[in-house]
C-alpha positions, -999 to +999 in steps of 0.1 A: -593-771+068-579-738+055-600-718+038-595-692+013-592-655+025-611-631-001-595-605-014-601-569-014-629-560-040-645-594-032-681-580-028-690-600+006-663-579+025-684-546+019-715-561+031-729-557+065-736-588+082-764-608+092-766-627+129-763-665+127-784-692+137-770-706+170-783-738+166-763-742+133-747-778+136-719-766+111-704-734+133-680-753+157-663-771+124-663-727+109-648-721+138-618-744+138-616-740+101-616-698+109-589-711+135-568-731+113-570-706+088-559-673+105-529-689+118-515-704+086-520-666+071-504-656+104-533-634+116-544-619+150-576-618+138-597-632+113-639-624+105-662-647+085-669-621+055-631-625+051-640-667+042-667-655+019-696-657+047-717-624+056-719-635+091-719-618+121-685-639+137-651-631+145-622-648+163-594-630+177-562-637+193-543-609+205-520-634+230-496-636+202-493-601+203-476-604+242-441-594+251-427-609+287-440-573+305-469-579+294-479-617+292-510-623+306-532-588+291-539-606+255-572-628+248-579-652+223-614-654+218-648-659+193-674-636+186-707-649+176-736-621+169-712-594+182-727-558+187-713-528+195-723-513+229-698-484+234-661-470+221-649-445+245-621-433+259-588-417+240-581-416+201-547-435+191-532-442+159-519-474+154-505-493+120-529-518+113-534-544+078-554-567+069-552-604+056-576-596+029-558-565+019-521-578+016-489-562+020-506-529+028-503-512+060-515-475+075-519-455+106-559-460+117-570-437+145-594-457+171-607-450+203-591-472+228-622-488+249-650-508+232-683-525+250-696-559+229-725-580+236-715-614+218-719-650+223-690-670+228-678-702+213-696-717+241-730-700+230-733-684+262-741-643+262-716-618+274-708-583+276-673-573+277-649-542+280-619-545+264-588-517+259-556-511+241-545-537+212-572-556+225-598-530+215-579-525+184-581-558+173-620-563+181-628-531+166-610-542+130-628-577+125-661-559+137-657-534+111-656-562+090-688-576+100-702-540+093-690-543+056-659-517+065-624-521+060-595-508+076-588-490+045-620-468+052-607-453+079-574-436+064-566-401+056-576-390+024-543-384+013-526-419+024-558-434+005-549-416-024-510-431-025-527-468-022-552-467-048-530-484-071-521-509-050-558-518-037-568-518-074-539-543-081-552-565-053-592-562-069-574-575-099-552-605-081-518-588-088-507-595-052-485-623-037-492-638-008-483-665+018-518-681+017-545-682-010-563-655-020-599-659-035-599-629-061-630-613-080-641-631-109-628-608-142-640-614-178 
C-alpha cells in the first residue's frame, strides 16, 4: 500500500525517534508498505517519520543509484533501531533533496564514512561501515530519525533564498508526483 509522505512542517519530521518493539507483528507489512511507497515517489531512501511514524526505521536503496563501472557498490537495505557509531573520514558536498521537501535541492556537506549498529529486516543485529553515496544516503534518512532535515544542514545564505519555498510547502503550495500529507491550517 502506498502511503502518504508528510510534508515539510509536518511536526513528526522534527521529532527524534523512539526504538521500536521488534516483536511488533505489524513491521514486515511497514516495511513493504515503506517499500512500495519510496519507489512510487521514486526515492533512494525513505524513513518512517517521513509516513507519519516517530520510529527509529529506515530503508534505503542506493543500487538504483549504480552506473555499469560501478554495478555491484550500491545496497538496498532496512534499518531497524539504527544508531550512529562513527562518521569519519573526508567532508564532501553533494546535492541532496528530499521526498518530504519537494522540488528543492542543495549542496550538504557530509563526511564520507559512517559506523551503524541496526537490526535488519531479518531482526538480526549488525554493525556496518559504509562510504561514499552509500554513507550519504544512510546519513540523510538517519537525520530523519534524529528529527533533522537535510535542510538543516545548508549554508545560511542558500537557507535564506528557500525560505519561501519551504514555507510554500508547510502551506501545501507544492506539486508533486505522489501525495503529500500537509499540516492541518485553520
Amino acid at each position: 500500500m502506498i502511503l502518504p509522505i508528510y510534508a515539510y512542517g509536518q511536526p513528526v519530521l522534527k521529532k527524534k525517534a523512539v526504538d521500536l518493539d521488534l516483536k511488533d507483528a505489524k513491521l514486515p507489512a511497514l516495511i513493504a508498505n515503506m517499500w512500495e511507497t519510496m519507489y512510487h515517489a521514486k526515492g533512494v531512501g525513505l524513513a518512517a517519520p517521513q509516513v507519519g511514524k516517530a520510529i527509529r526505521l529506515f530503508i534505503v536503496d542506493t543500487v538504483q543509484l549504480e552506473d555499469e563501472e560501478k554495478a555491484g557498490d550500491g545496497i538496498k537495505q532496512v534499518f531497524i533501531n539504527a544508531q550512529k557509531v562513527e562518521e569519519k573520514g573526508k567532508w564532501w558536498d553533494y546535492e541532496e533533496g528530499c521526498l518530504s521537501i519537494p522540488n528543492i535541492r542543495a549542496d550538504v556537506e557530509r563526511k564520507d564514512t559512517i559506523t551503524l549498529e541496526y537490526y535488519d529486516q531479518h531482526l538480526a543485529k549488525q554493525k556496518q561501515t559504509f562510504r561514499g553515496i552509500n554513507a550519504r544516503v544512510i546519513q540523510h534518512e538517519y537525520d530523519h530519525i534524529e528529527g533533522v532535515l537535510f535542510t538543516d544542514h545548508i549554508k545560511p545564505i542558500k537557507r535564506r533564498l528557500i525560505n519561501r519555498k519551504l514555507e510554500n510547502i508547510r502551506r501545501g503550495r507544492v506539486d508533486a508526483d505522489y501525495t503529500l500529507k500537509f499540516v492541518r491550517t485553520k
